[in-house]
C-alpha positions in Angstrom: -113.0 80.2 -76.5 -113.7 77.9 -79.4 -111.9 74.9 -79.5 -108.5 74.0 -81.3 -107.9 72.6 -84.5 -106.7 68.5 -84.8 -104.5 67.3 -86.7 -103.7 63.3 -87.0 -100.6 62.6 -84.7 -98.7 61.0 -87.3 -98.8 64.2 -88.9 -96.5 66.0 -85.8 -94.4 62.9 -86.3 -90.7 62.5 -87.9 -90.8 58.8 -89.1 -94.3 58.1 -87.7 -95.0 55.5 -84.9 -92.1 52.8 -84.5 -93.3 49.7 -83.4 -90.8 48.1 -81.2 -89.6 44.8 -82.8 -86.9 43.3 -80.1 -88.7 40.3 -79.1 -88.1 39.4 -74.9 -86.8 35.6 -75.8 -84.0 36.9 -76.5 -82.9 38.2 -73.2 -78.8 37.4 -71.8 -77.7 39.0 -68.6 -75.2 41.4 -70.8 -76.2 43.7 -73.6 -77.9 46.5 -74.7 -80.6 47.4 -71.9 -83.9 47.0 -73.5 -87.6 49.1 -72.4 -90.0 46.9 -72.0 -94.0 47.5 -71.7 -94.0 47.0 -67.7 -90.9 49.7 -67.5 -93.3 52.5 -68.4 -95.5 53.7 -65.8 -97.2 57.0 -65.2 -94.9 59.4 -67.3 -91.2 57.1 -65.7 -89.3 54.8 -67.3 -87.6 52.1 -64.9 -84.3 51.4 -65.7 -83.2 49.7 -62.6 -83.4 46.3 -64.0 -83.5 46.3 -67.6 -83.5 43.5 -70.4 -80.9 42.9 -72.5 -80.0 41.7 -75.6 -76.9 41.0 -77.5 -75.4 44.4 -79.7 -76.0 42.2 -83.1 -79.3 41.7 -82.1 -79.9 45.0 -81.3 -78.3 46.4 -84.7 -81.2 44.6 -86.2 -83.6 47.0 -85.2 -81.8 50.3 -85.0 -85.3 52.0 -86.3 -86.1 51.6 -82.6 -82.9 52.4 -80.8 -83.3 55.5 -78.5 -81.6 59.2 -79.5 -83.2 60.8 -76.3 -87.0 63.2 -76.5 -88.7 60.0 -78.0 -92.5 59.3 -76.6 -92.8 56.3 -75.5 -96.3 54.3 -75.5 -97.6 51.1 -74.7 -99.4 49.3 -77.1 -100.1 46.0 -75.3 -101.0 44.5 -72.4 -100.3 47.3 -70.0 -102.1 49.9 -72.9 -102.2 53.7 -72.7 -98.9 54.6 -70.9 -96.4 57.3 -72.1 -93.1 58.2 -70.7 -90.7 60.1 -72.9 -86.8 59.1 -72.9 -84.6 61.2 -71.6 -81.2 62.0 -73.4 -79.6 59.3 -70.8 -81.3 56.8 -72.4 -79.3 57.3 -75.8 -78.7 53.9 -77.5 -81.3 51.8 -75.3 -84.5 50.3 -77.2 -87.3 49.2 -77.1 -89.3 45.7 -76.6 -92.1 44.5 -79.4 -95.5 46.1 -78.0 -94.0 49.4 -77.2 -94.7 52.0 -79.8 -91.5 54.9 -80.5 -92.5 58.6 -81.9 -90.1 61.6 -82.5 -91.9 65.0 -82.9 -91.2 67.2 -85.4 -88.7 69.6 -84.1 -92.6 72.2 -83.8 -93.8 70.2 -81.5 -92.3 69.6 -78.4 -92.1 65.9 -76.8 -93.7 67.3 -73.3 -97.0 68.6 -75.3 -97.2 65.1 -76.8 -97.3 63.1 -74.2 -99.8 65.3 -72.1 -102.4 64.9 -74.8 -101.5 61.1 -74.8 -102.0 61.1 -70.9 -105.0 63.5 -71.5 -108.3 61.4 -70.3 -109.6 62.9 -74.1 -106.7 60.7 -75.7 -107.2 57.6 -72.8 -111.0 57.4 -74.3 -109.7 57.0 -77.7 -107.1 54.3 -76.8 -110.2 52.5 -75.0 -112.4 52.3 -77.5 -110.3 51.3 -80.4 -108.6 48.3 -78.2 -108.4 44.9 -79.1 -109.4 42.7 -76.3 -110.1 39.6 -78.3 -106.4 37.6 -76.0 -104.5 40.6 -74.8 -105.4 44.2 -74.5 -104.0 45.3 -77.9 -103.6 48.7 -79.3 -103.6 48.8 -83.7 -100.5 51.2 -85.3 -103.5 52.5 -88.0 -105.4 53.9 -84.8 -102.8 55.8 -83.1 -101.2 57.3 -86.5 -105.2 58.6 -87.2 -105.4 59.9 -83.1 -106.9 63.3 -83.4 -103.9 65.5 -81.8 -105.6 69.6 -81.0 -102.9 72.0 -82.1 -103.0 75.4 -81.1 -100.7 77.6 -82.4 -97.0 76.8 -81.0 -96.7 79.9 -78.6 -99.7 78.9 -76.8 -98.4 75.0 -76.8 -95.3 76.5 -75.3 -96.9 78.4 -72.7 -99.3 75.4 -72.0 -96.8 73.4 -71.8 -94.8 75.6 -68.9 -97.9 75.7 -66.7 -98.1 71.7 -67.0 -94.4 71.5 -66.5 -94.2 73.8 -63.2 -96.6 71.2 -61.8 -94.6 68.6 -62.4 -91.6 70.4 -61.2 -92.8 71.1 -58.3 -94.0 67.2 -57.7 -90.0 66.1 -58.3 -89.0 68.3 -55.6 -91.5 66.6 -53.1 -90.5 63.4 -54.6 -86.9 64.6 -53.8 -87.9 65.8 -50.1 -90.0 62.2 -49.6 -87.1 60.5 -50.6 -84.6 62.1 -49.1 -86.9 61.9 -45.1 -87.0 58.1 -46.0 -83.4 57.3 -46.2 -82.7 59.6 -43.2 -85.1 57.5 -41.2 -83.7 54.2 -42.4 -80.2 56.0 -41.3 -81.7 56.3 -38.1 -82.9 52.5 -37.6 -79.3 51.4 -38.9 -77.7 53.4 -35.8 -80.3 52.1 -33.5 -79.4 48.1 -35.1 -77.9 47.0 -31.6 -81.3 47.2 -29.6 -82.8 44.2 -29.2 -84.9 42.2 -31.7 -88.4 40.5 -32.0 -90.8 38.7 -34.1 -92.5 40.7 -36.5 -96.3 39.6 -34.6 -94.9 41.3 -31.4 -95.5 45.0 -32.5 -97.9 44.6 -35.1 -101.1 42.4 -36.5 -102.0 41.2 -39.5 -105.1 42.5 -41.3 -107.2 40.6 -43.4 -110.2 41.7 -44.5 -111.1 41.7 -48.0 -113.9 43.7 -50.4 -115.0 43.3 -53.8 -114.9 46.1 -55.2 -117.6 46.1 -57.7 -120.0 45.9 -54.9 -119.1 49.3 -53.0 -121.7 51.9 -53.8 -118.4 54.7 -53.4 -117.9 56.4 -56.8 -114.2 56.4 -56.4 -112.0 54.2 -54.0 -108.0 54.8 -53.6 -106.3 51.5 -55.0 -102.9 50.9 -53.3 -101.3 48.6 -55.8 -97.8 47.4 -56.3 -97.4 49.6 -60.2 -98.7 52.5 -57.9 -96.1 52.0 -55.4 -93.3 51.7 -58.5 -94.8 54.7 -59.9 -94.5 57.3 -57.2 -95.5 56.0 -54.0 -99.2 57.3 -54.7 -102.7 55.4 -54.4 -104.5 55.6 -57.9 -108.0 57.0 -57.4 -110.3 54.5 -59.2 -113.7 53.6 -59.6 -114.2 50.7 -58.0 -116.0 48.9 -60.9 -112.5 49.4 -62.8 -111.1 46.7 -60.1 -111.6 43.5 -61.0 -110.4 41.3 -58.0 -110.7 41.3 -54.2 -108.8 43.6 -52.0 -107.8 43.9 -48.5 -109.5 47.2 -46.7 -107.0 49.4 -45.6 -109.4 51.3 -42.8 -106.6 52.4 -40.4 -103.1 53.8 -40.6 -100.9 50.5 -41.4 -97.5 49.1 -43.8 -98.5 47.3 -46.7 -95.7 44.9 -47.6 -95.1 43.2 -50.3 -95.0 39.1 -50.2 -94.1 39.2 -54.2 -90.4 39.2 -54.7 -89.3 40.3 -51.4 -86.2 41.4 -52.6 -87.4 44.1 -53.8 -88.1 46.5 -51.5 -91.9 47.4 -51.3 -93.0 49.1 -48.0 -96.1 51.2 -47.7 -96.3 53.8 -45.0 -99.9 54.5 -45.3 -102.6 56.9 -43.9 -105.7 56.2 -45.6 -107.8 59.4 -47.0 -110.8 59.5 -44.7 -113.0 61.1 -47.9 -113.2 58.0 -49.7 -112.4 53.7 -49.2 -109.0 52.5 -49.3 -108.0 49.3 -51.0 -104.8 47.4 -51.3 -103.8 44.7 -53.8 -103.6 40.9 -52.1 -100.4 40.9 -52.8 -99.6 43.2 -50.2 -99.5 42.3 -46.4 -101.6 44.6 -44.3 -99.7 45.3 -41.0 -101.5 47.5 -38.2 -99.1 48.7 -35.3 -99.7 47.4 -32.1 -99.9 49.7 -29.2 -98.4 53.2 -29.4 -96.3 52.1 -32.1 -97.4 54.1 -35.3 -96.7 53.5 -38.5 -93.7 55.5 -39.2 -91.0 53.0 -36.4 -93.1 50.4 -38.6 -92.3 51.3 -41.7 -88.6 52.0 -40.3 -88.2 48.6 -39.5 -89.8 46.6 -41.8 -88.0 48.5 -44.8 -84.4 47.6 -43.6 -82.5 45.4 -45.9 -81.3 42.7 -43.6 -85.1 42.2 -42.7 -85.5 41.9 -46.4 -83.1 39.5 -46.9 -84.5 37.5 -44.2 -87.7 36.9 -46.3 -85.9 36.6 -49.3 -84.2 33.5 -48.7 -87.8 32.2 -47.3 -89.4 32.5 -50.8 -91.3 30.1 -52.7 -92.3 29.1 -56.4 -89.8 28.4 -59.4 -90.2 31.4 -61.4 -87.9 34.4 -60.5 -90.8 37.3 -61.4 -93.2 35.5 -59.0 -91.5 34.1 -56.0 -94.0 35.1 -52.5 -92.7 34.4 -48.9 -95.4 33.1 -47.1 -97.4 35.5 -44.4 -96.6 32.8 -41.5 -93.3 33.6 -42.4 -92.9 37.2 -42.5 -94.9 37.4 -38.8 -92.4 35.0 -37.2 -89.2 37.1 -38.9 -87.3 39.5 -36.4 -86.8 42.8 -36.8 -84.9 45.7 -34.3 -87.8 46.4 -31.2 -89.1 50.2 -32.7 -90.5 50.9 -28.8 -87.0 51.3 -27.8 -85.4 54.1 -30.0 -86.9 56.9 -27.7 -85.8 60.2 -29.3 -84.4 58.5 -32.7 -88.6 57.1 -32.5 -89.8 60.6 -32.8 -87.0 62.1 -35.6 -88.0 58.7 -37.4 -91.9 59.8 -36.8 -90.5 63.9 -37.9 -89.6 62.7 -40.9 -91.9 59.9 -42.1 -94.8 62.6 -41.6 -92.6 65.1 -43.6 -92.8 62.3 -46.8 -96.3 61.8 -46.6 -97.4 65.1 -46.6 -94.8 65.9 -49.6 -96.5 63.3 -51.3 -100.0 64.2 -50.3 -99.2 67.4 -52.0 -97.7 65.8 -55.1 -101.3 63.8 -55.2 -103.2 67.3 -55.6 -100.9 68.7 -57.8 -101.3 66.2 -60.2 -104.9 66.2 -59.9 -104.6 69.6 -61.0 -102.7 69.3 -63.8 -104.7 66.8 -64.6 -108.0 68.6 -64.3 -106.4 71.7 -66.1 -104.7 70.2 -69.2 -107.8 69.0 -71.2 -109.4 72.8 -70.6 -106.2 74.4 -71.7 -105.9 71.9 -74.8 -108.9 72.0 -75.9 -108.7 76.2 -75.8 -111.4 76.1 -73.1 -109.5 77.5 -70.3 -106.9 80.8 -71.4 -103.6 80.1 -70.3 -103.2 83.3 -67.8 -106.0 82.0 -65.6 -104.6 78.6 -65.6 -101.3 80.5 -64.4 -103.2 82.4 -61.4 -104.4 78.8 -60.7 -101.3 77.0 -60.6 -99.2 80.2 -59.1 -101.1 79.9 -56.1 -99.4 76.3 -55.7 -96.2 76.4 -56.9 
């Protein structure tokens, strides 16, 4: 099948691209909540801790203000990333460096933003950036981005393959979830055991890689935007990482030491097929014993242990306050080797999230390997639909 027709996206556009114009210096802690370029992440939009600023600032830039079914894109720093608003979002906006499109009522928001994801469309962002300070993507090359259009039934039915995917990776998310905070349940009913320091039931691991000299063609990077983003590794390269990382070679908790209150623990089970790497700013914790990860992760993810290394933070600036690793060993939690049966429902249900989110992993591989060969009219959508009914 011969390949679709493009048309320039600011062509499938209402207004074309909006370039988002609230600047972040004017932040209060009251006010309209504000998107800004680190809130988009792999198709999501955080909106548990917004900026804000005041209504008459806001009014100023009303081109920008949300209506709901806008595509969202970043255009600096943080380049490439797409997320499209839901109608909850009505009468947020948007921070400068954060580009806002409304399709044309033909083209839906959904088929936008998997082109835009599309590793075709990626390429195209890459090659046009400016790189000269700060990764910068120019308005005149995203209006001009080659967008294939098929004709709007096939989009439609396209778009409904991609979408059962991704329907199907909610639901897992929903399942993970919902395992987690019946294990955390579990630990809370289990608070009166006794406790001990951290270093009792597990070590601390500590060696590091560069990355750039690993001969692997692909490594899984366990980062702290993969953990906001869906609890996922990103499969890399490993010349795309440009620092040191700890090796993650056995099952262990990666926990963050950046802004401990906020709560980012890692139950992970590395993929035997390829190297797993975490980001420094992670702790690597190995269980001791016949502890396994799971009464780890159980423990270590309660809020009162939490708060513990909150209030042992240092550095001046709120968004990058670290509690030191001496610090977080020698901080008590409840003893995991004493829950007995609540040990193995915690175990139950900590392997029930990880395989929902193994399975959410391939899935999105899929889609991903299926989109650009049904976008570009290369793969029919009926044998994409045998594919993905297999899965769904």
């Amino acid at each position: 099948m011969s390949e679709w027709n493009r048309v320039p996206l600011e062509t499938l556009l209402q207004t074309g691209v909006s370039y988002g114009i609230v600047q972040p210096g004017t932040a209060q802690e009251a006010g309209v909540p504000i998107i800004r370029v680190k809130d988009v992440r792999n198709g999501r939009i955080d909106t548990i801790d917004p900026l804000r600023v005041s209504p008459e600032i806001e009014a100023k830039h009303s081109r920008t203000r949300l209506r709901g079914g806008e595509v969202l894109l970043t255009l600096v720093g943080s380049t490439g990333q797409t997320a499209i608003a839901s109608d909850r979002l009505a009468g947020w906006n948007v921070a400068r460096a954060i580009g806002v499109m409304r399709p044309i009522p033909e083209v839906s928001p959904q088929w936008l933003r998997y082109y835009l994801d599309s590793e075709d469309a990626q390429q195209y962002i890459l090659e046009r950036l400016n790189t000269t300070v700060q990764a910068t993507l120019n308005l005149k090359d995203v209006r001009v981005l080659p967008v294939p259009l098929p004709p709007r039934r096939e989009r439609e039915a396209i778009t409904a393959v991609a979408g059962a995917l991704d329907d199907r990776i909610a639901v897992n998310e929903r399942i993970a979830a919902t395992a987690e905070d019946l294990s955390m349940t579990l630990v809370i009913s289990e608070s009166r055991r006794e406790r001990v320091r951290l270093d009792e039931i597990c070590s601390l691991r500590k060696d590091q890689v560069a990355p750039q000299e690993l001969a692997d063609e692909a490594v899984d990077h366990y980062s702290l935007p993969a953990f906001d983003a869906g609890k996922l590794p990103e499969r890399v390269s490993p010349e795309s990482i440009k620092s040191g990382k700890f090796t993650v070679s056995k099952p262990a908790v990666l926990l963050s030491k950046l802004n401990p209150d906020i709560p980012r623990v890692w139950s992970v089970i590395p993929d035997s097929e390829v190297p797993s790497l975490a980001s420094t700013e992670f702790l690597v914790l190995a269980p001791r014993g016949s502890l396994t990860v799971h009464e780890l992760w159980a423990v270590t993810s309660q809020r009162s242990f939490l708060q513990s290394l909150a209030s042992k933070v240092t550095g001046t600036s709120k968004s990058h306050q670290r509690v030191r690793p001496a610090e977080v060993m020698a901080t008590e939690v409840v003893d995991p080797r004493q829950f007995g049966e609540a040990g193995q429902r915690i175990r139950n249900l900590a392997s029930r999230a990880a395989l929902a989110r193994q399975e959410s992993q391939a899935l999105a591989a899929l889609r991903d390997t299926l989109l650009p060969q049904l976008m570009s009219g290369r793969l029919r959508v009926k044998d994409a639909e045998k594919i993905v009914g297999d899965r769904v």
